[in-house]
LUMNU-942040 format. One record per residue (C-alpha): residue number from 1; residue in three letters; chain; x, y, z. Coordinates in nm, 3 decimals, padded with zeros to 5 digits. Layout:
<atoms>
NUM, ala, A, X, Y, Z $
...
</atoms>
This chain:
<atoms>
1, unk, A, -00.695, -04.605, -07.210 $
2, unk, A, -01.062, -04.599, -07.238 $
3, unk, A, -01.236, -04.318, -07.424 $
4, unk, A, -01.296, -03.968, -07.227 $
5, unk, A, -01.632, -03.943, -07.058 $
6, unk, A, -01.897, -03.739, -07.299 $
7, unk, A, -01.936, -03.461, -07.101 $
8, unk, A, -01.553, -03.342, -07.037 $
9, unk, A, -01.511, -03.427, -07.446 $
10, unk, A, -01.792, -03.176, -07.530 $
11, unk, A, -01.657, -02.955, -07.268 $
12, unk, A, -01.318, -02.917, -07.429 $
13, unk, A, -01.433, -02.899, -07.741 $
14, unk, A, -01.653, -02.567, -07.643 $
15, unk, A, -01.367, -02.452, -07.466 $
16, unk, A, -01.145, -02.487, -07.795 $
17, unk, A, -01.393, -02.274, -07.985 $
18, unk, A, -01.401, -01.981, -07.719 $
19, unk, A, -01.035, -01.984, -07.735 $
20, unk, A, -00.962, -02.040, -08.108 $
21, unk, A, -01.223, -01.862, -08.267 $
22, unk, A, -01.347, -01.631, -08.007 $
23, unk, A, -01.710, -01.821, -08.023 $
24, unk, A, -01.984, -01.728, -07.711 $
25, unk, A, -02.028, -02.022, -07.508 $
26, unk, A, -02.342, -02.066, -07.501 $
27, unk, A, -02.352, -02.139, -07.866 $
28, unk, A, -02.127, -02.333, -07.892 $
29, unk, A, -02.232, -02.553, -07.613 $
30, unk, A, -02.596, -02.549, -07.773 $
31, unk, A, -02.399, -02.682, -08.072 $
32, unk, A, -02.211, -02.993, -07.943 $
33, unk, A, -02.507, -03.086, -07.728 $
34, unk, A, -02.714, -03.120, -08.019 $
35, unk, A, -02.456, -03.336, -08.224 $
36, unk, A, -02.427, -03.574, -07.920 $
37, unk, A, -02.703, -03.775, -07.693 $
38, unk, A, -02.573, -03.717, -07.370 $
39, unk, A, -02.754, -03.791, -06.970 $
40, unk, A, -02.863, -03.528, -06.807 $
41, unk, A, -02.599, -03.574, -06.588 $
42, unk, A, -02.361, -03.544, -06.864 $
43, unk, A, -02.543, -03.198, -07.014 $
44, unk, A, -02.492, -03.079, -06.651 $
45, unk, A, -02.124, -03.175, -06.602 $
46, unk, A, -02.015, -03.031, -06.959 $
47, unk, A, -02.236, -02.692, -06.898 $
48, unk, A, -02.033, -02.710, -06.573 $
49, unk, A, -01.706, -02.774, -06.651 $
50, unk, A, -01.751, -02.499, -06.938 $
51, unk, A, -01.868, -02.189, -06.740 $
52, unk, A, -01.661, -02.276, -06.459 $
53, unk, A, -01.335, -02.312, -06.651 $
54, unk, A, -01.403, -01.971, -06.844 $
55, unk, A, -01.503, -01.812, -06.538 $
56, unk, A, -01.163, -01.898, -06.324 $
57, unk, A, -00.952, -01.850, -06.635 $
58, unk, A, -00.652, -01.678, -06.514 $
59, unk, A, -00.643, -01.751, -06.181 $
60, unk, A, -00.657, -02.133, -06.294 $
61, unk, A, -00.331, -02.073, -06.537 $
62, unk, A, -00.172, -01.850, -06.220 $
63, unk, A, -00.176, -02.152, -06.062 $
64, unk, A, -00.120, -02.452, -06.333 $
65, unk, A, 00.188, -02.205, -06.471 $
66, unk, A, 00.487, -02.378, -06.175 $
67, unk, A, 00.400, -02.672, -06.218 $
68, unk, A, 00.496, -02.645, -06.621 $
69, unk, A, 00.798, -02.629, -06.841 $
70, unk, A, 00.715, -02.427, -07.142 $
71, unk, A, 00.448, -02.109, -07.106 $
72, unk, A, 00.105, -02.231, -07.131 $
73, unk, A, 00.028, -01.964, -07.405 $
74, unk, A, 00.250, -02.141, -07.598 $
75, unk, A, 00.010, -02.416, -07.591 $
76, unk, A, -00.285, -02.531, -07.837 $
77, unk, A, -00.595, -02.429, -07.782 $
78, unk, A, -00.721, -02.813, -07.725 $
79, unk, A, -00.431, -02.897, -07.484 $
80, unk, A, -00.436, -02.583, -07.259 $
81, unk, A, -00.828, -02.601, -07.246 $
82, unk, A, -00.782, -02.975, -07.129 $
83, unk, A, -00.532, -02.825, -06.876 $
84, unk, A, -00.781, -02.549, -06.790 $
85, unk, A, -01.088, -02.783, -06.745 $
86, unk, A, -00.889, -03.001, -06.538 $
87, unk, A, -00.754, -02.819, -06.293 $
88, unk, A, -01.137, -02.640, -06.262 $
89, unk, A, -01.207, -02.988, -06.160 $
90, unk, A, -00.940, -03.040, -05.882 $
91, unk, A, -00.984, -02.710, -05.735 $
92, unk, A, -01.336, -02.639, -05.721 $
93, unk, A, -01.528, -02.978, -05.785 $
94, unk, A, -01.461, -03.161, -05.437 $
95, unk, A, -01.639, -03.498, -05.593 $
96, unk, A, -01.450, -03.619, -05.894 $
97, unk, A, -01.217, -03.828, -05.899 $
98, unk, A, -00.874, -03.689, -05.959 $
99, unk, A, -00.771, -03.971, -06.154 $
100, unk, A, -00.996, -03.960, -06.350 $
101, unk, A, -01.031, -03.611, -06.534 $
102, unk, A, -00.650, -03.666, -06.558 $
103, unk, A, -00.731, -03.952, -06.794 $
104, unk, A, -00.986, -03.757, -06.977 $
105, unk, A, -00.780, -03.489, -07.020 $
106, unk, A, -00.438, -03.650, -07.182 $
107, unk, A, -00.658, -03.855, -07.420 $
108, unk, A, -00.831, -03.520, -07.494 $
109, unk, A, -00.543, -03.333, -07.551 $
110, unk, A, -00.398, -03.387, -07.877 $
111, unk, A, -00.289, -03.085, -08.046 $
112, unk, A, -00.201, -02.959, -08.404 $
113, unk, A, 00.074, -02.770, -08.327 $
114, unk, A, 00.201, -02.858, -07.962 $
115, unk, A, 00.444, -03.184, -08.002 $
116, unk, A, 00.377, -03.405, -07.687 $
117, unk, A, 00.098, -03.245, -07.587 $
118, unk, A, -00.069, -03.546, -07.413 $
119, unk, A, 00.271, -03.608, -07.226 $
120, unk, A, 00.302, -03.265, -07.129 $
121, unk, A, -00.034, -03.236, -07.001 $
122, unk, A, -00.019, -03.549, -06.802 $
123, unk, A, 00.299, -03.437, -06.595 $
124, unk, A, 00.166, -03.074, -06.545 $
125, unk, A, -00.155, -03.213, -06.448 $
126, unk, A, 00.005, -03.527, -06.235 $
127, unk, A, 00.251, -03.280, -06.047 $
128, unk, A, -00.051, -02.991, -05.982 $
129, unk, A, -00.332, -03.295, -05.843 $
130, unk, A, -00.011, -03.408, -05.605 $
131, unk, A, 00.000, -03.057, -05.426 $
132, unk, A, -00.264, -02.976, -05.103 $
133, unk, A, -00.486, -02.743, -05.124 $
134, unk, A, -00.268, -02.481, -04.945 $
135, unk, A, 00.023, -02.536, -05.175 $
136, unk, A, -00.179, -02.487, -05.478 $
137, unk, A, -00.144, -02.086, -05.472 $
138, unk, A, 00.197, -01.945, -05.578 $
139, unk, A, 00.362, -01.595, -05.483 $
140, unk, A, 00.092, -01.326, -05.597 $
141, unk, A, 00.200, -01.037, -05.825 $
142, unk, A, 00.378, -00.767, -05.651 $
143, unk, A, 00.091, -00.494, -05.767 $
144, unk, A, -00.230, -00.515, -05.537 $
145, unk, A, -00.436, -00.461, -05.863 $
146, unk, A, -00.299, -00.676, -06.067 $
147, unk, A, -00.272, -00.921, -05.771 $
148, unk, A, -00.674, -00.928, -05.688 $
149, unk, A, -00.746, -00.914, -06.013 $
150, unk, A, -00.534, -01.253, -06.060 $
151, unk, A, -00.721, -01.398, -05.747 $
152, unk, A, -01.077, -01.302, -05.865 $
153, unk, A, -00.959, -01.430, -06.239 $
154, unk, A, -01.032, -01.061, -06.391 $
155, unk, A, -00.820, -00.895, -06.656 $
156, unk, A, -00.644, -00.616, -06.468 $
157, unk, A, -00.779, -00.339, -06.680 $
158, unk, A, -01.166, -00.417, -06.601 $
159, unk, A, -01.040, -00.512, -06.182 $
160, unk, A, -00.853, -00.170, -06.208 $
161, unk, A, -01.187, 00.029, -06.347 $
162, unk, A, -01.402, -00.129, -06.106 $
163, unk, A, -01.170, -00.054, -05.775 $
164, unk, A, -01.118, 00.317, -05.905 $
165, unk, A, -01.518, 00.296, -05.919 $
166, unk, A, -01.623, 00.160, -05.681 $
167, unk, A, -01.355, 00.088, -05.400 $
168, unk, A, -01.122, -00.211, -05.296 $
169, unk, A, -01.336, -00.463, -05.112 $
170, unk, A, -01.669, -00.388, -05.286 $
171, unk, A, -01.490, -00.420, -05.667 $
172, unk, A, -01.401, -00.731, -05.493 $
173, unk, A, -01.756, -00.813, -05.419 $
174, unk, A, -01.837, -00.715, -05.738 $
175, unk, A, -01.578, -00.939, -05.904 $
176, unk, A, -01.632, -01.267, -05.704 $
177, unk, A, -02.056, -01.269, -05.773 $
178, unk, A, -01.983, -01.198, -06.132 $
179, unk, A, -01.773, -01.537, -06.109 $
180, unk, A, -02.087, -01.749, -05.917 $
181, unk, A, -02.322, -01.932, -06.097 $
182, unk, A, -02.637, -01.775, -06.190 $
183, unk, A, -02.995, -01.829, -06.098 $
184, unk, A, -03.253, -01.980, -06.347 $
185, unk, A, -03.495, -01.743, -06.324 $
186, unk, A, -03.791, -01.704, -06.500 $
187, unk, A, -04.067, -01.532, -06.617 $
188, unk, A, -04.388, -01.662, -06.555 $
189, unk, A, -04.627, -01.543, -06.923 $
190, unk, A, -04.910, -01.361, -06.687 $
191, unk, A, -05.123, -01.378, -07.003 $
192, unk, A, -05.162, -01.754, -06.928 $
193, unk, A, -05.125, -01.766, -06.535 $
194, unk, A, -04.970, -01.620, -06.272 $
195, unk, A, -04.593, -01.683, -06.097 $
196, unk, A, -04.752, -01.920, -05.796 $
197, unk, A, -04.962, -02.130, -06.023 $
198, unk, A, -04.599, -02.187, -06.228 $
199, unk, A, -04.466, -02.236, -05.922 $
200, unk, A, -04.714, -02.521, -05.817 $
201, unk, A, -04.642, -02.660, -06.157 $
202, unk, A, -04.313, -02.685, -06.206 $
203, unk, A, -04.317, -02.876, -05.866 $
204, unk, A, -04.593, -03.149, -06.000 $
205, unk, A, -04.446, -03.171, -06.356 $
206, unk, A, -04.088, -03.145, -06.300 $
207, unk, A, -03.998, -03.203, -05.908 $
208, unk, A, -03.893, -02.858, -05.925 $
209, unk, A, -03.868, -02.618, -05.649 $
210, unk, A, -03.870, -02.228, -05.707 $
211, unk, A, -03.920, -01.906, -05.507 $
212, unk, A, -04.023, -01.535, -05.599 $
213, unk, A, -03.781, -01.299, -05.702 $
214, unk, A, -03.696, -01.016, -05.489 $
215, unk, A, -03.791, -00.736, -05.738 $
216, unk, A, -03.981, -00.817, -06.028 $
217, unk, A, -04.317, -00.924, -05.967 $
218, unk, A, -04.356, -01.205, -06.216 $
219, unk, A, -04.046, -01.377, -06.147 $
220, unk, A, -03.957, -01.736, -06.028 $
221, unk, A, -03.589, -01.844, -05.963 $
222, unk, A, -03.622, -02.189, -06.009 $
223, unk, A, -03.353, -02.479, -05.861 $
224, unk, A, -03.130, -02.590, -06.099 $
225, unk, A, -03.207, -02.940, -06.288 $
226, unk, A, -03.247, -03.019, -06.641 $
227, unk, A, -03.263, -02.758, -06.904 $
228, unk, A, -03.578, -02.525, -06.869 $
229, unk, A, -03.679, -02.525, -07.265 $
230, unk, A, -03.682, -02.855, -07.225 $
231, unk, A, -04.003, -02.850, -06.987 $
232, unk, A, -04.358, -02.873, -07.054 $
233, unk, A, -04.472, -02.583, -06.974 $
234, unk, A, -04.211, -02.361, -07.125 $
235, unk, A, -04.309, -02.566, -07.463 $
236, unk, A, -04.632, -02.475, -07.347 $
237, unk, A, -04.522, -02.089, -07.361 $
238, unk, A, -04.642, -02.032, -06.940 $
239, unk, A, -04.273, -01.874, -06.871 $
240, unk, A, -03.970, -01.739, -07.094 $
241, unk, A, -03.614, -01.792, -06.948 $
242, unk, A, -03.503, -01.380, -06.851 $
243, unk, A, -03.293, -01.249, -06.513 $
244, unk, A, -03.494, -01.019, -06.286 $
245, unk, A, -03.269, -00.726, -06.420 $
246, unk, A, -03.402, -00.803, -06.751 $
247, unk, A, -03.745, -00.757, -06.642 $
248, unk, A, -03.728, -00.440, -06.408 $
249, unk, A, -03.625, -00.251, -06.731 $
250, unk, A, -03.931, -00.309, -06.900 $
251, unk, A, -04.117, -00.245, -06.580 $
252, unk, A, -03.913, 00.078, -06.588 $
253, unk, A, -04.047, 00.163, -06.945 $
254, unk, A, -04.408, 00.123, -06.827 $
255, unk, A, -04.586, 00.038, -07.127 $
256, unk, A, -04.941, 00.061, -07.094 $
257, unk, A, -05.265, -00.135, -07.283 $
258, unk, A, -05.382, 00.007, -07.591 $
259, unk, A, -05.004, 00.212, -07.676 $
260, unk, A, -04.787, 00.166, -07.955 $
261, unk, A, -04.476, 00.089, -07.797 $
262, unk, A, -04.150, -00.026, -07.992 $
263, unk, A, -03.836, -00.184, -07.910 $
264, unk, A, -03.600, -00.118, -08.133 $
265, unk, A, -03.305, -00.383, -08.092 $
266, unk, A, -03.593, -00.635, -08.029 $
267, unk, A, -03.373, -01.003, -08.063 $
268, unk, A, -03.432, -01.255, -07.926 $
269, unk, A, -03.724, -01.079, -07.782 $
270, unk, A, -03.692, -01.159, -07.407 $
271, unk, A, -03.780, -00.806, -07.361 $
272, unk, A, -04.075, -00.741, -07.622 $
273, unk, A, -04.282, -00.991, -07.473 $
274, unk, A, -04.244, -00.905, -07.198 $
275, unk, A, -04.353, -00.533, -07.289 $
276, unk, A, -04.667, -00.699, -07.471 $
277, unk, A, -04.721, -00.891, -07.156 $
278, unk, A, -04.752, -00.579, -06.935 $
279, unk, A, -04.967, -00.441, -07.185 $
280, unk, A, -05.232, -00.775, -07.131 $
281, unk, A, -05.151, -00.825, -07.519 $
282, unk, A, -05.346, -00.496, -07.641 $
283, unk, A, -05.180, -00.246, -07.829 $
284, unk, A, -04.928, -00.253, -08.032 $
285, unk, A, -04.547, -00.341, -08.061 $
286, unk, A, -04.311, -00.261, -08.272 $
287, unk, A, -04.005, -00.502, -08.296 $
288, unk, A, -03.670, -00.399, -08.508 $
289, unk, A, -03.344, -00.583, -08.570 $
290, unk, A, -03.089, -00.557, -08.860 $
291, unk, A, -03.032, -00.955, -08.877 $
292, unk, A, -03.330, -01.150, -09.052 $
293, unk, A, -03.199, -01.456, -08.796 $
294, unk, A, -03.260, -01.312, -08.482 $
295, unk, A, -03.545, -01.151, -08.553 $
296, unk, A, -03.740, -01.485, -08.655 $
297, unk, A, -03.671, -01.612, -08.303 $
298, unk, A, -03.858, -01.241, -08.189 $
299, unk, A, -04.138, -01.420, -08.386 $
300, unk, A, -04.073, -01.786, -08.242 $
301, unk, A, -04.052, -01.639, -07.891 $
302, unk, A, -04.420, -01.449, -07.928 $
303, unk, A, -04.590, -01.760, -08.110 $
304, unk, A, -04.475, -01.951, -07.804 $
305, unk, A, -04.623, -01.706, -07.515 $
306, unk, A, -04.926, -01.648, -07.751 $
307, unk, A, -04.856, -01.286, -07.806 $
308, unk, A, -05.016, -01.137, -08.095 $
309, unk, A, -04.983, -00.778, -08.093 $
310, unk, A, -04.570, -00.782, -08.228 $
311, unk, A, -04.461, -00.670, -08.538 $
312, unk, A, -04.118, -00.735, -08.632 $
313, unk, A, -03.957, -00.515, -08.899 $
314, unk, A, -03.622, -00.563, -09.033 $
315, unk, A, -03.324, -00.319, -09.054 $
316, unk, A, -03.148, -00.062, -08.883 $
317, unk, A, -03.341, 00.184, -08.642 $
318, unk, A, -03.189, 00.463, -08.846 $
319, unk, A, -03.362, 00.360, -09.130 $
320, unk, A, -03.662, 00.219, -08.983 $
321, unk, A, -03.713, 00.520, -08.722 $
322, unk, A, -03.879, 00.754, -08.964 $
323, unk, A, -04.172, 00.550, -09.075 $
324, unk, A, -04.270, 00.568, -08.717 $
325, unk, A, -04.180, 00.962, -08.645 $
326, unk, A, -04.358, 01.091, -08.326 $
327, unk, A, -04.587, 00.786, -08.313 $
328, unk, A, -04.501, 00.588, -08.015 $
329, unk, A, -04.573, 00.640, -07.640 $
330, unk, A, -04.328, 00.462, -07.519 $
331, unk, A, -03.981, 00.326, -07.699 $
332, unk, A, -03.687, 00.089, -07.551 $
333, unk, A, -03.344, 00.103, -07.612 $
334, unk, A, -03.170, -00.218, -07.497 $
335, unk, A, -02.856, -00.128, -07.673 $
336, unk, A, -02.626, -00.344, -07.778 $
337, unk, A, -02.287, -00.275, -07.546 $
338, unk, A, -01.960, -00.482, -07.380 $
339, unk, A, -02.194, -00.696, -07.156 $
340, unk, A, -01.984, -00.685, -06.886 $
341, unk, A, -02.271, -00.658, -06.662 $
342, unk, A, -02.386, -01.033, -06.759 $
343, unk, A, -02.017, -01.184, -06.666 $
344, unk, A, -02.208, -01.443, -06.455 $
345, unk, A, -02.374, -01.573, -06.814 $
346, unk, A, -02.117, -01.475, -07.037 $
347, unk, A, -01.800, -01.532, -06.891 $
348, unk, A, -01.612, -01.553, -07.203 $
349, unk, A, -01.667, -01.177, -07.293 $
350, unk, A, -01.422, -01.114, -06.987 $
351, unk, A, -01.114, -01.267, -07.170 $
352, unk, A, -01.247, -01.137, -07.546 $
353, unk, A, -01.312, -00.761, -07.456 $
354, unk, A, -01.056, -00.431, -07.447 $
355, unk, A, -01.124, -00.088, -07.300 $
356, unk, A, -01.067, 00.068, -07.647 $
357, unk, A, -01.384, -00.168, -07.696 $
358, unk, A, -01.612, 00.074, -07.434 $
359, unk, A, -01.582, 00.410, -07.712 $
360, unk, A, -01.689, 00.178, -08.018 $
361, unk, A, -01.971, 00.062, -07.905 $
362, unk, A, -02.083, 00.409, -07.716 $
363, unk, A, -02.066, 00.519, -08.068 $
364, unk, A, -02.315, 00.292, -08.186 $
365, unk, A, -02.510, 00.389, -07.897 $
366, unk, A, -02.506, 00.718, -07.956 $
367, unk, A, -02.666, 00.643, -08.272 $
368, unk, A, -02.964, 00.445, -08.200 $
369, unk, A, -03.069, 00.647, -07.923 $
370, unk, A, -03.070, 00.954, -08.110 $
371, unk, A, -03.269, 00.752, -08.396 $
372, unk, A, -03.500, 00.605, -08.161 $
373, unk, A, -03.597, 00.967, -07.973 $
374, unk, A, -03.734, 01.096, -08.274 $
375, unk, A, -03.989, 00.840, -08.291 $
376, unk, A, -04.131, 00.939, -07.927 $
377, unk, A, -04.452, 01.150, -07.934 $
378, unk, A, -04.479, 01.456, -07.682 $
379, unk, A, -04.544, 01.320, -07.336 $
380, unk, A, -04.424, 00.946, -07.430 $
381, unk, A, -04.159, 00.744, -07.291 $
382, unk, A, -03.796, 00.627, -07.365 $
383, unk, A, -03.601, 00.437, -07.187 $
384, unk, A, -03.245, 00.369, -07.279 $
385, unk, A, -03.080, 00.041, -07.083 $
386, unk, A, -02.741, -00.156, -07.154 $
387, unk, A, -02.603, -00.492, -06.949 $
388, unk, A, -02.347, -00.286, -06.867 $
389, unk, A, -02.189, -00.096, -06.584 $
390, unk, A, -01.959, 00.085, -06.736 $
391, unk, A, -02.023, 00.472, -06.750 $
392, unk, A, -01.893, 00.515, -07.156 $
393, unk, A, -02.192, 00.315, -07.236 $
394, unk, A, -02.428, 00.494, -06.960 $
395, unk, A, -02.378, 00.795, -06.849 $
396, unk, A, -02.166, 00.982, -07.098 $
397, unk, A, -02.419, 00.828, -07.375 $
398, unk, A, -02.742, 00.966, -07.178 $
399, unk, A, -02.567, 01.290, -07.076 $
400, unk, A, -02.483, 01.349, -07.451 $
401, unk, A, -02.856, 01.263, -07.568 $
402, unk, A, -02.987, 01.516, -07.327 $
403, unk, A, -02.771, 01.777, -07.408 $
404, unk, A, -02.858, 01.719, -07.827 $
405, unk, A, -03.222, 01.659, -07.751 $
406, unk, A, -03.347, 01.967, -07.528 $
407, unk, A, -03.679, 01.825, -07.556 $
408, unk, A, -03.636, 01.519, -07.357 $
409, unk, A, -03.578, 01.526, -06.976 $
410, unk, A, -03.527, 01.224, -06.723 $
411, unk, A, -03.849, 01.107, -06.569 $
412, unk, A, -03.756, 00.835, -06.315 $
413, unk, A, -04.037, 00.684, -06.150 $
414, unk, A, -04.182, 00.766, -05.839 $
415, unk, A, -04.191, 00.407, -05.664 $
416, unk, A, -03.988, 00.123, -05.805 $
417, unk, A, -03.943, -00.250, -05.676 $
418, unk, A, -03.579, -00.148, -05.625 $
419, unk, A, -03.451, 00.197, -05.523 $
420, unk, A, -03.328, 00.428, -05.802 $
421, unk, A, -02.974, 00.578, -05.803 $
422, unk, A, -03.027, 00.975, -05.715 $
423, unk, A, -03.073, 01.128, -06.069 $
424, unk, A, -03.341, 00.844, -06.111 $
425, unk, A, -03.103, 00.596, -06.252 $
426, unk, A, -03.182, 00.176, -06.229 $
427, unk, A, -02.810, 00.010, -06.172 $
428, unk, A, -02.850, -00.372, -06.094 $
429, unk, A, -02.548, -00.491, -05.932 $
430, unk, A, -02.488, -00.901, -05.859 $
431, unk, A, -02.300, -00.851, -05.511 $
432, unk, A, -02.576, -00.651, -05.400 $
433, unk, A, -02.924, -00.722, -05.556 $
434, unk, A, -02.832, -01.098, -05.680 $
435, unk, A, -02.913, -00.988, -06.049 $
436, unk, A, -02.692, -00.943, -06.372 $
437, unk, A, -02.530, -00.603, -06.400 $
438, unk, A, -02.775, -00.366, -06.586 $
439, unk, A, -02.826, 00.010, -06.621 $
440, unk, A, -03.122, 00.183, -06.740 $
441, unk, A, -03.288, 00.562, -06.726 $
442, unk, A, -03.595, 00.688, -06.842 $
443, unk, A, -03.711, 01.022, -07.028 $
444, unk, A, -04.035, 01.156, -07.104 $
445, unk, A, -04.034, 01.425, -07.379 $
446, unk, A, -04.206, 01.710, -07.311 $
447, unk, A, -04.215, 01.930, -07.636 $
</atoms>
């Protein structure tokens, strides 16, 4: 048997990692791409087979599970991610080859534990590939919830939040445009040039084709091809790599030339240079994260755009917040939450999270806005955002800093690119806007 095409071997091995040691994707991808010289073609397949696999998790098990003898959690990680990535590839990749990612996969799926793994694989895999399409789906669950959420490949607690929320069919909108692939969208650096003069050159440089975003003023979505840090003129710092919900919450923050603005959980800094971008690179900005890692790529990111007016500080925002007491017009919370608004990116988190998970990290929430008001002069700005949509981490977190902080009141904006919630509140949805999920609400203080 000949050796397993590169891109299905880095593929599994990524998908081993989520599984085994609960590692993000993206990471690890980023990891086994750069140990390996792989085609673009390749880098494309693996980043395909990857997302897609982790995206259709359970539903692809649901219907892998009668075509096998022994329970598939039973299994390895390695084999049951070759089984996984496999059937990804039969069900929704209409141009390769059945035979051959049933190769790849039974020379990819030795395990440590799982005796015959290779065998077993081949005659799940064999039996599933010989079934039609309209054979491929066995008897649902006998619960409706439980049953879409199986379909949509959702664990049944987050499908049964979201259809309490929001409704049947539209949790079901919600769900199915959390599992599509996600733009590339970018943010063209105005301090260099403008979104159609990006445009025109990522056409001439890299026979790529773009359009404007819907929303956010400087944004591109660009087609899919290659990697975009890999083109000359993001080496060039003329765009950073952000989705348009990303950007709309700085617009929402509205930081202004010549202010001392400060975002306080800063990496990678996607969103504080942007904020320094708005502010035509005058002012100042303050940049704080607890990890010394992260916050050199805040530093990396503004060398590249050619941003000069960040300062990165390390630590808490507890114990960084009262050097900077009543000094800043404007301050950003991008608190660190469940992402479960950014499932489209981060499809792993879906399979890693719990909804005990929601009250630990409003906790931490709690905390850092509450740290970060204090720094706010009279008449400035906060804004407190999450990639979230789940009301722990929103609403009962802002309702609870209001009611502590009498001083503060919301102060939603009176146009916006995309129409407020009533109560002034930004919620970015992907079934209906096309963005990642993200929440966001501002406050002035007035005393």
């Amino acid at each position: 048997m000949k050796a397993p095409s590169p891109a299905r071997a880095v593929a599994v091995r990524v998908l081993e990692r989520v599984a085994s040691d609960q590692a993000f994707a993206d990471l690890a991808l980023d990891v086994e791409l750069t140990r390996r010289v792989l085609s673009d073609r390749d880098v494309a397949l693996a980043t395909e087979l990857v997302y897609g696999t982790l995206r259709w998790q359970r539903y692809l098990d649901w219907v892998l599970a009668p075509h096998a003898r022994r329970k598939l959690d039973a299994l390895d990680a390695r084999p049951l991610a070759a089984l996984r990535m496999t059937a990804y590839q039969l069900v929704f990749l209409d141009r390769v080859p059945a035979f051959a990612a049933v190769n790849d996969a039974v020379s990819l799926a030795h395990g440590r534990k799982t005796t015959g793994a290779p065998e077993f694989v081949n005659a799940v895999l064999r039996s599933f590939a010989r079934r039609g399409t309209r054979e491929r789906e066995p008897a649902p669950p006998a619960d409706p919830v439980d049953a879409l959420a199986v379909r949509c490949s959702f664990p049944t607690w987050l499908a049964a939040r979201w259809i309490g929320r929001y409704g049947h069919d539209e949790a079901e909108a919600l769900m199915r445009a959390m599992n599509e692939r996600p733009p590339v969208t970018l943010r063209a650096n105005t301090l260099k040039r403008d979104r159609d003069a990006l445009a025109d050159r990522l056409r001439i440089e890299e026979q790529i084709g773009s359009r404007p975003t819907s929303y956010a003023p400087e944004g591109l979505v660009a087609e899919h091809g290659g990697r975009p840090d890999a083109w000359r003129a993001f080496i060039e710092g003329h765009f950073a790599v952000q989705d348009e919900a990303s950007m709309l919450v700085s617009h929402l923050l509205d930081p202004r030339p010549g202010e001392v603005v400060a975002d306080v959980c800063a990496a990678p800094g996607t969103k504080t240079t942007h904020i320094a971008q708005l502010m035509g690179n005058r002012g100042r900005v303050l940049a704080f994260d607890p990890q010394p890692v992260r916050l050199r790529l805040v530093d990396d990111s503004a060398r590249r755009l050619g941003v000069t007016i960040v300062e990165t500080a390390g630590g808490t925002v507890e114990t960084l917040a009262p050097r900077f007491a009543e000094q800043c017009d404007a301050v950003l919370v991008d608190a660190p939450c469940s992402n479960l608004g950014v499932l489209r990116r981060n499809p792993e988190v879906k399979w890693h999270r719990k909804a005990d998970d929601l009250a630990t990290s409003a906790g931490r929430q709690r905390e850092i806005l509450a740290a970060a008001g204090a720094m706010v002069k009279p008449g400035g700005r906060l804004v407190y955002a999450t990639c979230s949509l789940e009301p722990e981490e929103n609403e009962e977190v802002t309702l609870g800093f209001l009611d502590r902080r009498r001083n503060f009141r919301v102060n939603a904006p009176a146009t916006f690119p995309l129409t407020l919630e009533p109560g002034g509140r930004l919620r970015c949805l992907p079934h209906r806007h096309g963005t990642d999920g993200f929440t966001a609400l501002r406050f002035v203080r007035w005393a």
